[in-house]
C-alpha positions in Angstrom: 0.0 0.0 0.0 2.6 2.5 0.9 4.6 1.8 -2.2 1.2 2.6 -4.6 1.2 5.4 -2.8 4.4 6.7 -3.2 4.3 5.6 -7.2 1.1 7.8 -7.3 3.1 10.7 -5.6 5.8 10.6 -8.1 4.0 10.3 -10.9 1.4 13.5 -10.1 5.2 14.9 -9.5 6.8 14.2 -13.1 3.3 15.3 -14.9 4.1 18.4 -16.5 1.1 21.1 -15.7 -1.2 21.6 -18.5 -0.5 25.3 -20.4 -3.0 28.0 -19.0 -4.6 31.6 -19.8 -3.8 33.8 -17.6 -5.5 37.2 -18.1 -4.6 40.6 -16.9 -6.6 43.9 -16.6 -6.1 47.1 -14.5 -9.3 48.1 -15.1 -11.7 45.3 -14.8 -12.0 41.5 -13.5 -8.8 38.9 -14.0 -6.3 37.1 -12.8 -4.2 40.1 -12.0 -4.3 43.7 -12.6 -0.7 44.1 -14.2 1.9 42.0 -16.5 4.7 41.4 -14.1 2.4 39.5 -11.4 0.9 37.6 -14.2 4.4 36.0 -15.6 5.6 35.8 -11.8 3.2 32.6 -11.6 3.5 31.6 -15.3 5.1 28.2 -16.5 6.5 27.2 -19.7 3.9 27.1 -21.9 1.4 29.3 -20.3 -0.3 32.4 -21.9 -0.5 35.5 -20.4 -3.6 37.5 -22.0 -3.9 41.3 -21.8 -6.9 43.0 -22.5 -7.3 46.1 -23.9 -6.0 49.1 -22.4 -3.1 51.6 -21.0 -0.9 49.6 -18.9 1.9 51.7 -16.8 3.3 51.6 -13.6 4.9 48.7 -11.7 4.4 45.9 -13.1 3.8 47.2 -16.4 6.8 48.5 -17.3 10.9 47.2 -16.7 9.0 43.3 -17.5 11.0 40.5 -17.2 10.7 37.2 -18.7 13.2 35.7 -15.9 13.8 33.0 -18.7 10.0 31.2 -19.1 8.6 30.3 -22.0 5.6 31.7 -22.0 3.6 34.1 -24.5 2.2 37.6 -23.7 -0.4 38.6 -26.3 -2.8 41.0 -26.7 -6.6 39.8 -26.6 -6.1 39.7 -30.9 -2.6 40.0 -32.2 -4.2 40.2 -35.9 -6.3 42.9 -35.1 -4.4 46.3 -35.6 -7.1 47.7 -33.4 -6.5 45.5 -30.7 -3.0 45.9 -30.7 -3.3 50.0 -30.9 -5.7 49.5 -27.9 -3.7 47.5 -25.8 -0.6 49.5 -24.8 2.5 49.7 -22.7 3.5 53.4 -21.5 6.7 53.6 -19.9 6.5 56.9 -19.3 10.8 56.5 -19.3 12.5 59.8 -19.0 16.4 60.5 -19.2 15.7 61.2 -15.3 13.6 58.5 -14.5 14.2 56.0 -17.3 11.8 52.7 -17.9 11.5 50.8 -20.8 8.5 47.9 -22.0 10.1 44.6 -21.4 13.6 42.7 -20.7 15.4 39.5 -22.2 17.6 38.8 -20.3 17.7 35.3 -19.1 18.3 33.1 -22.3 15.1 33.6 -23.3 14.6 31.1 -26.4 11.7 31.5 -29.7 9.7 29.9 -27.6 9.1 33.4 -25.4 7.0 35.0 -27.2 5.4 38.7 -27.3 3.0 39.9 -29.5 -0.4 42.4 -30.6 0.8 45.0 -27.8 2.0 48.7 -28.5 4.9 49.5 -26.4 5.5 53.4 -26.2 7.7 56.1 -24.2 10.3 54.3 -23.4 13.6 55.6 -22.2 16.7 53.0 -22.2 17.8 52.3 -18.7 21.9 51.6 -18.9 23.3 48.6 -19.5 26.7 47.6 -19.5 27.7 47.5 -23.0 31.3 47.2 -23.4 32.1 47.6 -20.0 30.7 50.9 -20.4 26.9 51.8 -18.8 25.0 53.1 -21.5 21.5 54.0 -22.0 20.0 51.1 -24.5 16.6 49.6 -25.6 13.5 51.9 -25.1 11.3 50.0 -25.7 13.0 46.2 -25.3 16.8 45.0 -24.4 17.8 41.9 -25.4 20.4 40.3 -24.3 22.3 36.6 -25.0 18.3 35.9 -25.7 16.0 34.6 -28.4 12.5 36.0 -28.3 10.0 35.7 -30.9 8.3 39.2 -31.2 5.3 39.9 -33.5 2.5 41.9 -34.6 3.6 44.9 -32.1 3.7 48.3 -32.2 7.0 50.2 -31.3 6.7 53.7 -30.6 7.8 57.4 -29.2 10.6 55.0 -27.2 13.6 57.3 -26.9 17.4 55.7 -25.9 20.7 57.6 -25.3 24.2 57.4 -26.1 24.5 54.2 -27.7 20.8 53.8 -28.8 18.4 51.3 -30.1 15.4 53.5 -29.4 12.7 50.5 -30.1 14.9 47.9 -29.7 18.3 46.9 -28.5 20.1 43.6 -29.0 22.9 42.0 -27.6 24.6 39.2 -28.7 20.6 38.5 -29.1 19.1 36.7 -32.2 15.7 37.8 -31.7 12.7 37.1 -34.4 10.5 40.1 -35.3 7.5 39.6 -37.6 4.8 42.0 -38.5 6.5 45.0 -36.3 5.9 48.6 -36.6 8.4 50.7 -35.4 8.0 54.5 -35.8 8.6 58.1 -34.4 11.6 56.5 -32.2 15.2 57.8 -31.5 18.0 56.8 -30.4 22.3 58.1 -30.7 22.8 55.0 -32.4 19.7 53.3 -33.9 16.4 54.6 -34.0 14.8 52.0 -34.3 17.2 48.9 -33.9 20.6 48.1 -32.0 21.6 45.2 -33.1 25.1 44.9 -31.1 28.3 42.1 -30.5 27.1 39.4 -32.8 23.4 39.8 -33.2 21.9 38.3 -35.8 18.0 39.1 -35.5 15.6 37.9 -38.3 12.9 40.4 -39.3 10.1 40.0 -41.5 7.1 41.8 -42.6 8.6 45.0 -40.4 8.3 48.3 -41.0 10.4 51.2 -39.9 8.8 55.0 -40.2 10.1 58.5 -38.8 12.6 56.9 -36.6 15.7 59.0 -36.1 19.4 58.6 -34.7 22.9 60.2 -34.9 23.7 57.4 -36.9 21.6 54.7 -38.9 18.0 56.5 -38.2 16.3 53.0 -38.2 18.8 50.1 -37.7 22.3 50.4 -36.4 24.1 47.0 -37.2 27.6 47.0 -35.6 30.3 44.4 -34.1 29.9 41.8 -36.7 25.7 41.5 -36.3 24.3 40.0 -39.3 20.4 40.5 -39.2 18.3 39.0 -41.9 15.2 41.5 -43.2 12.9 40.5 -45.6 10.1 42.5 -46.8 11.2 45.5 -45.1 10.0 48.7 -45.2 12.0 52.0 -44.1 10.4 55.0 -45.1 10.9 58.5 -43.6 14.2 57.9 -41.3 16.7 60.3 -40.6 20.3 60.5 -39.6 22.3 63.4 -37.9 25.1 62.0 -40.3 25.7 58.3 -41.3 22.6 55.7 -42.5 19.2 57.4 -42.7 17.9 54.2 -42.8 20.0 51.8 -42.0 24.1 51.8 -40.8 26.0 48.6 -41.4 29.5 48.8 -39.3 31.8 45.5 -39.5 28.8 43.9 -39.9 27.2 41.9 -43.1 23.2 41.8 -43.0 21.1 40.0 -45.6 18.4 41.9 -47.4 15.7 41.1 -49.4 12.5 42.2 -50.7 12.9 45.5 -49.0 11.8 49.0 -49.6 14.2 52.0 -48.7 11.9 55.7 -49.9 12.9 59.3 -48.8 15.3 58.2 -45.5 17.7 61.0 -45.2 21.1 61.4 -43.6 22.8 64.6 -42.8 26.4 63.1 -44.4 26.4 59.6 -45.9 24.0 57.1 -47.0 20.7 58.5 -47.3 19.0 54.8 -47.7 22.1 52.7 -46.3 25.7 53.3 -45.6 28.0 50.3 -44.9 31.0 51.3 -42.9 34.5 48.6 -42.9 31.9 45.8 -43.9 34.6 43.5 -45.7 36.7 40.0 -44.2 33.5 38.0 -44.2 31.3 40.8 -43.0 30.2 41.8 -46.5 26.1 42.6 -46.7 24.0 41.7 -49.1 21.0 43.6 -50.8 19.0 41.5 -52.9 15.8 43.2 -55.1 15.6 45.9 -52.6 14.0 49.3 -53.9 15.8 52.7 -52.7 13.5 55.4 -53.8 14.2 59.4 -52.9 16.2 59.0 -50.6 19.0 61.4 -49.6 22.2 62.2 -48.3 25.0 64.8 -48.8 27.1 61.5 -49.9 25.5 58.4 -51.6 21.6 59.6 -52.0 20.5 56.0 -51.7 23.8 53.9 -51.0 27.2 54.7 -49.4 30.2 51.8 -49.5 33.1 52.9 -47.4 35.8 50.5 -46.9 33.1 47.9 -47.5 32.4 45.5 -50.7 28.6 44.4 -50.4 26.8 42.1 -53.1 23.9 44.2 -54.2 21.7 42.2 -57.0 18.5 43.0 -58.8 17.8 46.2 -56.8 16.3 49.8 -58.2 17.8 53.0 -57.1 15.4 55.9 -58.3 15.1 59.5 -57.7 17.7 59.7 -54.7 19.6 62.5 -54.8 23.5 63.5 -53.3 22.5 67.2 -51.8 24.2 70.5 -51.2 27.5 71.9 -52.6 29.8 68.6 -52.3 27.0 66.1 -52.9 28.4 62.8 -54.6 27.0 59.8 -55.7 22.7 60.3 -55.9 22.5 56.2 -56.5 25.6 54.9 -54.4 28.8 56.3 -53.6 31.6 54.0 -53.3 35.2 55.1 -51.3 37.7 52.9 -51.4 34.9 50.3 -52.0 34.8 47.1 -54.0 31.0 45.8 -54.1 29.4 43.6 -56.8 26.4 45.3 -58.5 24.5 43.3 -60.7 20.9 43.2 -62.8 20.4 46.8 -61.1 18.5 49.8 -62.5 19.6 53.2 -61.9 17.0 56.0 -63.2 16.2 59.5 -62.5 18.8 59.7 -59.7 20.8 63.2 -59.0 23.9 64.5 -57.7 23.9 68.3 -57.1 27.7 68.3 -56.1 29.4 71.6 -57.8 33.1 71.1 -56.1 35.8 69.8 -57.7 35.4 66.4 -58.8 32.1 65.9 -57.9 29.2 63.9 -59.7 27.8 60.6 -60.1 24.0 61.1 -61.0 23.9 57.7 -60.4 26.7 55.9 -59.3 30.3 58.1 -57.7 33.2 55.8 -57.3 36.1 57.0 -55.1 39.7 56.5 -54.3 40.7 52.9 -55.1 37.6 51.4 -55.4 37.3 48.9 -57.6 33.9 48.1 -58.2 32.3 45.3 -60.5 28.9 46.2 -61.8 27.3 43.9 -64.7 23.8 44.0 -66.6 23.3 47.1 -65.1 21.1 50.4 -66.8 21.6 54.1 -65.8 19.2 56.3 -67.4 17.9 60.0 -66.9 20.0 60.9 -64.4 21.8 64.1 -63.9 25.2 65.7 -62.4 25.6 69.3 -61.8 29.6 69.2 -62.6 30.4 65.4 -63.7 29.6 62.0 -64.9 25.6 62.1 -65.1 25.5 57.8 -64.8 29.1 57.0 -63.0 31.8 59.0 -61.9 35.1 57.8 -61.3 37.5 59.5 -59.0 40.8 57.5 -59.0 39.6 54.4 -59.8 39.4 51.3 -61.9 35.8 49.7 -62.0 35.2 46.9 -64.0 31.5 46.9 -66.3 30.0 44.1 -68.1 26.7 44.7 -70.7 25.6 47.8 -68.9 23.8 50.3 -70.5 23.7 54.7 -70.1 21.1 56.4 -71.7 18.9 59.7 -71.4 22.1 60.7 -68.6 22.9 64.6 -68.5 25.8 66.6 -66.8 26.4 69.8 -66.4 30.0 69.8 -67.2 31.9 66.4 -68.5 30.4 63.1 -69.0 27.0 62.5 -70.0 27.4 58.7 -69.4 30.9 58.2 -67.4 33.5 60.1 -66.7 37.1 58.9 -65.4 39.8 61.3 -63.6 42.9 59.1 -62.8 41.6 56.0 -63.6 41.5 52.7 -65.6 38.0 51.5 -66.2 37.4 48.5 -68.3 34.5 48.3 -69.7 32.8 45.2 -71.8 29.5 44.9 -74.3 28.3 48.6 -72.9 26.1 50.8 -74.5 25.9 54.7 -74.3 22.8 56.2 -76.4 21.0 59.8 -76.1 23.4 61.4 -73.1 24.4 64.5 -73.2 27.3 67.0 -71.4 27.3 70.2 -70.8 30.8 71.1 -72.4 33.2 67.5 -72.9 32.2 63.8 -73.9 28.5 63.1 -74.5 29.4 59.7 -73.9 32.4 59.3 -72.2 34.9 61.6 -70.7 38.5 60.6 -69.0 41.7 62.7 -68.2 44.4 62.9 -66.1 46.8 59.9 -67.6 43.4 57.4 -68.0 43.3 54.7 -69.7 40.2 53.1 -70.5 39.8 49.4 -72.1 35.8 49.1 -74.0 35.3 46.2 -76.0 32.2 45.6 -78.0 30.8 49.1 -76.9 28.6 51.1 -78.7 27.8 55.0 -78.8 24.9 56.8 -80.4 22.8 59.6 -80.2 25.4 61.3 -77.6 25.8 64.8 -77.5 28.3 67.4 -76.0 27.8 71.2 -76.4 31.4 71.5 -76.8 33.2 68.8 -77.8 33.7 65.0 -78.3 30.1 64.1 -78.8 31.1 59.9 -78.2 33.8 60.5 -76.1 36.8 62.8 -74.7 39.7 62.3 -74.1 42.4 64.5 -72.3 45.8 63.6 -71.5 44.5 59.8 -71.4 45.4 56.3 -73.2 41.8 55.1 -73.9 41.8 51.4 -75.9 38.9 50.8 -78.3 38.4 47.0 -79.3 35.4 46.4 -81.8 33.3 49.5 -81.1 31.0 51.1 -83.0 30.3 55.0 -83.0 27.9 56.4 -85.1 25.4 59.7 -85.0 27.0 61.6 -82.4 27.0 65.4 -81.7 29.4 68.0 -80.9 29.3 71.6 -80.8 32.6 72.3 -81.5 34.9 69.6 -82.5 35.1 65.8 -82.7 31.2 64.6 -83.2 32.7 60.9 -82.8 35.9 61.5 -80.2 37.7 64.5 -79.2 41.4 63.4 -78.0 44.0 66.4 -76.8 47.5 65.5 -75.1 46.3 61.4 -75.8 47.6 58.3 -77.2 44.3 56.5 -78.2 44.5 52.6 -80.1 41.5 51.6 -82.5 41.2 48.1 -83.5 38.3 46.8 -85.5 36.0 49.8 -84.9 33.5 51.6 -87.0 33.4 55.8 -87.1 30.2 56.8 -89.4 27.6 59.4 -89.6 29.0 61.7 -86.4 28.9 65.5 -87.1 30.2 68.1 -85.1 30.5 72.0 -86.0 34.0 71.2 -87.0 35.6 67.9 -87.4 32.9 65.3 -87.7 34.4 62.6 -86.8 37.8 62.4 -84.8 39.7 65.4 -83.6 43.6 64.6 -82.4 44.9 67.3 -81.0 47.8 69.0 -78.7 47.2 70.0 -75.4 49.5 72.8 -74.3 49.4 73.5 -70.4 49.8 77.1 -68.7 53.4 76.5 -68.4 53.7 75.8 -72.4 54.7 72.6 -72.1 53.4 70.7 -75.3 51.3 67.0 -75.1 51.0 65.9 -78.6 48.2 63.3 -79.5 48.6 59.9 -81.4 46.2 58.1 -82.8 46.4 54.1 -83.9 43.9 53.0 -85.9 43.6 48.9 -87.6 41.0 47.0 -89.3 38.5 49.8 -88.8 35.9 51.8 -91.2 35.7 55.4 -90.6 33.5 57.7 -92.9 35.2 60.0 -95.0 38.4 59.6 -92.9 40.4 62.1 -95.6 38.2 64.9 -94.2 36.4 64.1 -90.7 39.8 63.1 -88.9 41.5 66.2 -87.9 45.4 65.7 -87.0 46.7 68.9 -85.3 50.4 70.0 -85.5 53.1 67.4 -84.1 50.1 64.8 -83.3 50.7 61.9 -85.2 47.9 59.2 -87.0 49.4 55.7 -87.7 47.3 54.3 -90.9 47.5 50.8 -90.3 46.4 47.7 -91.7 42.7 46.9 -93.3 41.4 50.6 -92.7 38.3 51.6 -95.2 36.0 54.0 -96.0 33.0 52.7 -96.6 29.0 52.7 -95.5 28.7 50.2 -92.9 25.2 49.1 -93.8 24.0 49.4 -90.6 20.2 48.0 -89.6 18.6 51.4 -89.3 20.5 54.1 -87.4 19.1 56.1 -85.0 18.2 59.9 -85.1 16.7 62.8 -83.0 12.9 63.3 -83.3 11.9 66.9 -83.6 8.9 66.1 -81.7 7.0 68.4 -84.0 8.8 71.3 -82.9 11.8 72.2 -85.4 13.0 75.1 -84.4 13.1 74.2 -80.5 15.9 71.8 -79.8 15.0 71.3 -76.3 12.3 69.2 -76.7 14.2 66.7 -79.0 14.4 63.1 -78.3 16.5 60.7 -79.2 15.4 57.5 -81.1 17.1 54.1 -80.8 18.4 52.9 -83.9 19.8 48.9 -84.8 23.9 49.3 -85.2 24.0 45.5 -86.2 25.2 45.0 -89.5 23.0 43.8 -92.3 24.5 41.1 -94.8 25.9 43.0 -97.7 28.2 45.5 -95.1 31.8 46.1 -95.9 32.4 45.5 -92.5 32.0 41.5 -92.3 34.6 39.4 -92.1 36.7 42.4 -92.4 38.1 42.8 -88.9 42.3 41.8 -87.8 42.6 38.4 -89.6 44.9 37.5 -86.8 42.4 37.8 -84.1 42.1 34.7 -82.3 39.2 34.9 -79.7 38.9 34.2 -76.2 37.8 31.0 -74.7 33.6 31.7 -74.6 34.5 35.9 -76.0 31.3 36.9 -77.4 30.0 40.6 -79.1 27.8 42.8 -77.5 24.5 40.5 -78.3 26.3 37.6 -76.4 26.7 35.7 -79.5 30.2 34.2 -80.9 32.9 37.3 -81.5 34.4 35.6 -84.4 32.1 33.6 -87.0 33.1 32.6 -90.4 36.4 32.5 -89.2 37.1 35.9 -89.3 36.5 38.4 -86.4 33.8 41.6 -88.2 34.3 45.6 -87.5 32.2 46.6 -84.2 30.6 45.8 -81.8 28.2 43.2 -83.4 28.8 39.6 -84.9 27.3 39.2 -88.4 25.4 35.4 -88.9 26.5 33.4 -91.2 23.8 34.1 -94.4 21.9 31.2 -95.6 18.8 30.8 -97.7 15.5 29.9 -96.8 12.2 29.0 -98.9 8.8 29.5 -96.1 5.6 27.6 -98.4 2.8 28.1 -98.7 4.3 31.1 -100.7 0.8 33.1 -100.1 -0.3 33.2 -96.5 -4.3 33.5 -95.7 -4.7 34.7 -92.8 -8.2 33.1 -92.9 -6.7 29.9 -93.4 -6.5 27.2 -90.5 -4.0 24.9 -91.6 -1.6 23.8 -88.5 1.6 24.6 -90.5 4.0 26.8 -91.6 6.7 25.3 -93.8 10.8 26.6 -93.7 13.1 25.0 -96.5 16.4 26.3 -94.8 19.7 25.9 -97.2 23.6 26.5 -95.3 26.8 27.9 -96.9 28.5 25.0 -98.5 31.1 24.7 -96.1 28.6 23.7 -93.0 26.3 20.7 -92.4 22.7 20.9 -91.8 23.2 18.1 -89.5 24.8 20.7 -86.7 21.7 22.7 -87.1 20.6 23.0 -83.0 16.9 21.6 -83.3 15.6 24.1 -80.6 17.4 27.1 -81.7 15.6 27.9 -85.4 13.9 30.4 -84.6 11.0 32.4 -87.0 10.8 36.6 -86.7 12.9 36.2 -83.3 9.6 35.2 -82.0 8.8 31.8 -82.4 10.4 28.8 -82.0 10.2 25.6 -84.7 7.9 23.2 -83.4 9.5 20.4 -85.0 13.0 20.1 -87.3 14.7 17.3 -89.4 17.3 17.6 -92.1 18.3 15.6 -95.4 21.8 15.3 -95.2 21.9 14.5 -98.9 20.5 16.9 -100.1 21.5 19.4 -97.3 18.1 21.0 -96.7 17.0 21.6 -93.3 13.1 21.5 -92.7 11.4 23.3 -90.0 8.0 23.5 -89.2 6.1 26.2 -87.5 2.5 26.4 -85.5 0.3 28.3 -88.8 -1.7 29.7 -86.0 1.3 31.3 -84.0 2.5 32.7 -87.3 -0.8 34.0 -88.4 -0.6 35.9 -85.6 2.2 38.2 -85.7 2.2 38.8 -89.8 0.7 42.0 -91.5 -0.8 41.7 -95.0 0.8 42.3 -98.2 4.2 41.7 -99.3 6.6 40.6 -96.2 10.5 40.0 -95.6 10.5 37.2 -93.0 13.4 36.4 -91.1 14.4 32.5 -90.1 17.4 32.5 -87.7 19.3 29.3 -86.0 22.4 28.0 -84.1 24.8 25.3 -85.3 26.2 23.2 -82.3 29.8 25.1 -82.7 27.7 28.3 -81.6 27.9 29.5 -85.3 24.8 31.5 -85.9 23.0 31.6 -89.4 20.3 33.7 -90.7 17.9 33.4 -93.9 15.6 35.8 -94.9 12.6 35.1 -97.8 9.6 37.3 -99.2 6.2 35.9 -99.0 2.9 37.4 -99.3 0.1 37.9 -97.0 -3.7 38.0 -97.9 -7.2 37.8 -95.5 -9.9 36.3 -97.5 -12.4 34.0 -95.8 -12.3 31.7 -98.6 -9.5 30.9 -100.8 -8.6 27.8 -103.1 -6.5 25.0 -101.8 -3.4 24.6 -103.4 -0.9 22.0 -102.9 2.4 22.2 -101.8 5.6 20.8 -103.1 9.2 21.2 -102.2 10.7 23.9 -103.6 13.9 23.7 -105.6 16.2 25.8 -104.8 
């Protein structure tokens, strides 16, 4: 008997309790009238309920989990009236300081607090450093876990080292569905994350928060919070971060929204500070929109090299008299920018070097940007899409148009530098005085390769490009319907050496000199700089009377030079927009610089030229085909013939196919023909393909109905384009003719011969 009692005793003993409600309500019947009582008696697992209304006092305020795993909620966490009714007023001053609640004892994801609003807070110190400083508002975390959602963070105030909503140390909180606005902090607004944290925030949102320093999140001491479908909007910072300050740390972003934060010096959106050794953040199709800053509008890299991918930087702007850098400003920065979209962005700067409408690189950087896009914005002095100061960025298939500056370089420009830049494209920007296009001086020396530049325009001179006391290299380039208003409508060079290879000069103008000025630069001590020019393998219009050579400057003729009309597609042009006589209003329209099959300029590049492993031309296609590398930037296919039947197309008709007879140069095989590459009108792709070897014809049909669809009636060109398996690309065109009559005779089709 005694021992089934005892076994009865120890099992009621090892029974865990069963989780409870526990409510609370200073104004009405509960369990208790105030927070701290209520999680005094709490086990793991219970719930602590709060019901509606303005809790302050003891008890309310200074809460501490002392380690349980419990959940305080309000009476609806979903309801954003519930949780704007059911609030926590510190009522914390500097003198009397109180903040909402405490993790301090390990707390794990399993303490959980959500649906309230906590509000006038006022950090009480903690040692941080071994130094007491005032931290945490409205929560202090530290060497804890909590899950936090659905609350409201507000009006909560912390001093000298800040984290006015929120402070964490060495803390990896989880914050979902937050609001934090209107809070302030030295360091940190909104968010402290300090000495390792690594919080995970998702869904938050971060409004009219403010700080000495990072107005919504300070991330310092290699903390590496994740945010995901952020939103900062409104922040401000004395100097550094208006929304968000990255020091030695590397946070992951993604999915968030950075729109008019301000900072009094750097980084209007963001500003990462020595974020580099494996504390590198990355920013992943994030939206910076008006934000600004004295010093990188909507990003500022300093010492740091971030990954930022897929993100859109428009309308911020670099402010005031030194303002550098509207997009990002990068000092002695390295980041990785790529698949990102720069528009409408501004730097007012009107000292010295400044500029950088959209992007201002500084003092060793090195930056790597690829598949990027700056368009429509604007410099005061310099370089309306990228400035370089002293630098050497690296750009793959990026793309300036619609830039202005008030000075030099519409699209880039380069001081001390050696860019290299690969497949770019510069159309319709425009400088105040030097190099629509492109401008670099001071002993420069900029490598493009496969670049093109149109429709560029400088009211003084070098309407492509300028360059001044500079070594630029120009590898299968094309330059074509520039403007100048002076000299050198293609490229302006004074005090240069420049190299052409495999380039194409045609239909620039300029008041004087249409297409290439090479000229002497004389400095105000008399010493004399002449230019030299190389050019090989390259076409350039007229060159007897559009390439000026000034006294001493020397032009080396080389090898495989013409003069001849390039054939291009259709080059582009500026559009009156029905006002002739007012220039301003003029637009510029996108023309086709590829080469059409008959050009001079095929197969007619160095003979020598032996490609690169995988090298391909601006389209991304082979460099060399046909065994011989072509003049510019583009690749000419290989042409073959094609016969489409029926040779009359009824739209009326509803037949299932379109017929192809498709005919190689002799020296290729139908057989390498890439079934899934044959492509009709670069639209639609060849539902089926065979070939007879023998008779070398390859055969490829073609959904009628998809066809049908994209044709206009009367007499057509159609193009059929393919890859062989070597990456050769061929082309074919053929006439047909298009009719829409309900009913039509049936005609049989045959093979055609060839």
């Amino acid at each position: 008997m005694k021992k089934s009692v005892f076994v009865f005793i120890w099992l009621f003993l090892v029974v865990p309790c069963q989780a409870r409600i526990i409510t609370v309500n200073d104004n009405g019947p509960a369990d208790f009238s105030n927070i701290q009582a209520a999680i005094d008696v709490s086990n793991d697992g219970d719930i602590i309920e709060v019901q509606p209304g303005t809790y302050t006092g003891a008890g309310n305020r200074d809460i501490e989990y002392n380690g349980k795993a419990i959940t305080v909620r309000s009476i609806d966490p979903n309801d954003p009236n519930i949780v704007a009714a059911t609030v926590i007023d510190c009522n914390g001053t500097e003198e009397e300081p109180h903040r909402g609640f405490s993790f301090r004892h390990f707390e794990g994801p399993n303490s959980v607090l959500e649906g309230l609003t906590i509000r006038n807070g006022y950090g009480p110190t903690e040692t941080i450093g071994g130094v007491e400083r005032s931290v945490g508002g409205g929560v202090y975390c530290e060497n804890s876990i909590p899950f936090i959602r659905f609350c409201v963070i507000r009006r909560n105030t912390a001093g000298y080292y800040g984290g006015g909503g929120i402070f964490n140390n060495n803390s990896d909180s989880s914050l979902i569905h937050c609001k934090f606005n209107d809070n302030h902090g030295y360091n940190g607004g909104g968010i402290n994350n300090y000495s390792g944290s690594n919080p995970r925030l998702i869904f938050c949102t971060f409004k009219s928060n403010s700080a000495s320093v990072g107005g919504a999140i300070y991330n310092s001491s290699n903390s590496n919070p994740t945010l995901t479908k952020c939103v900062f909007e409104e922040n401000s910072a004395g100097t550094d971060g208006g929304g968000m300050m990255n020091e030695k740390s590397g946070p992951i972003l993604a999915n968030c929204t950075f729109s008019g934060n301000s900072a009094g010096r750097a980084g209007g959106g963001i500003h990462n500070h020595n974020c580099n050794y494996g504390t590198q953040p990355t920013v992943i199709q994030c939206k910076f929109i008006k934000n600004s800053a004295h010093i990188g509008g909507g990003m500022e890299n300093s010492v740091s090299c971030p990954t930022v991918a897929v993100c859109t930087f428009i309308g911020n702007s670099a402010t005031g008299y030194f303002g550098a850098g509207g997009g990002i400003h990068n000092y002695r920065s390295s980041p990785l920018v790529t698949d990102c979209i720069f528009e409408g962005n501004c730097a007012e700067g009107r000292s010295g070097g400044k500029g950088g409408g959209g992007m201002h690189n500084r003092r060793d950087s090195k930056p790597v940007l690829i598949n990027c896009s700056f368009s429509n914005n604007w410099a005061a002095l310099n370089g309306a899409g990228v400035n370089n100061d002293q630098v050497s960025p690296t750009l793959y298939n990026c793309m300036f148009s619609g830039n202005k500056s008030g000075k030099d370089g519409g699209g880039i420009r380069t001081y001390i530098g050696s860019p290299t830049l690969i497949g770019c494209l510069f159309t319709g920007n425009l400088a105040g005085e030097n190099g629509g296009g492109m401008h670099e001086s001071y002993y420069s020396s900029t490598t493009l390769t496969n670049c093109t530049f149109s429709g560029n325009v400088a009211i003084e001179n070098g309407g492509g490009l300028y360059n001044w006391q500079s070594s630029p290299i120009l590898n299968n380039c094309t330059v074509s319907s520039n403007w100048a208003g002076a000299y050198g409508g293609g490229m302006y060079s004074e005090g240069s050496d420049v190299n052409l290879m495999n380039c194409i000069f045609w239909g620039d103008a300029a008041t004087q000199v249409n297409e290439i000025y090479v000229g002497k630069y004389i400095d105000d001590r008399g010493r004399e700089y002449p230019s030299t020019m190389d050019v090989n393998y390259s076409a350039i219009g007229d060159w007897d009377t559009n390439i000026y050579v000034g006294d001493d400057c020397t032009l080396n003729w080389g090898s495989g030079n013409i003069d001849a009309n390039p054939c291009f597609v259709e080059p582009g042009y500026w559009d009156a927009n029905g006002t002739p006589y007012d220039a301003n209003d003029d637009f510029w329209v996108d023309g086709d610089y590829h080469l059409l099959p008959d050009s001079p300029c095929i197969d007619a590049g160095d003979p020598n030229y032996v490609a690169e492993p995988n090298e391909t031309d601006l389209d991304g296609n082979p460099r060399v085909i046909a065994g011989r590398i072509d003049m510019g930037a583009y690749e000419a296919p290989i042409q073959a013939e094609a016969r489409i039947v029926p040779r009359t197309i009824n739209l009326a008709s509803k037949g299932n196919w379109i017929i192809c007879y498709v005919w190689l140069p002799e020296q290729y095989n139908v057989a390498d023909i890439e079934p899934n590459s044959v492509i009709f009108e670069n639209e639609i792709q060849a539902a089926s393909l065979s070939v007879d070897e023998q008779d070398q014809v390859a055969i490829a049909r073609f959904s009628r109905e998809e066809v049908q669809s994209i044709l206009d009636i009367g007499e057509v060109e159609l193009t059929i384009s393919g890859r062989l398996v070597d990456d050769t690309l061929f082309e074919a065109q053929d006439t047909i003719k298009v009719i829409d009559k309900s009913r039509g005779k049936s005609v049989k089709q045959h093979q055609p011969a060839r």
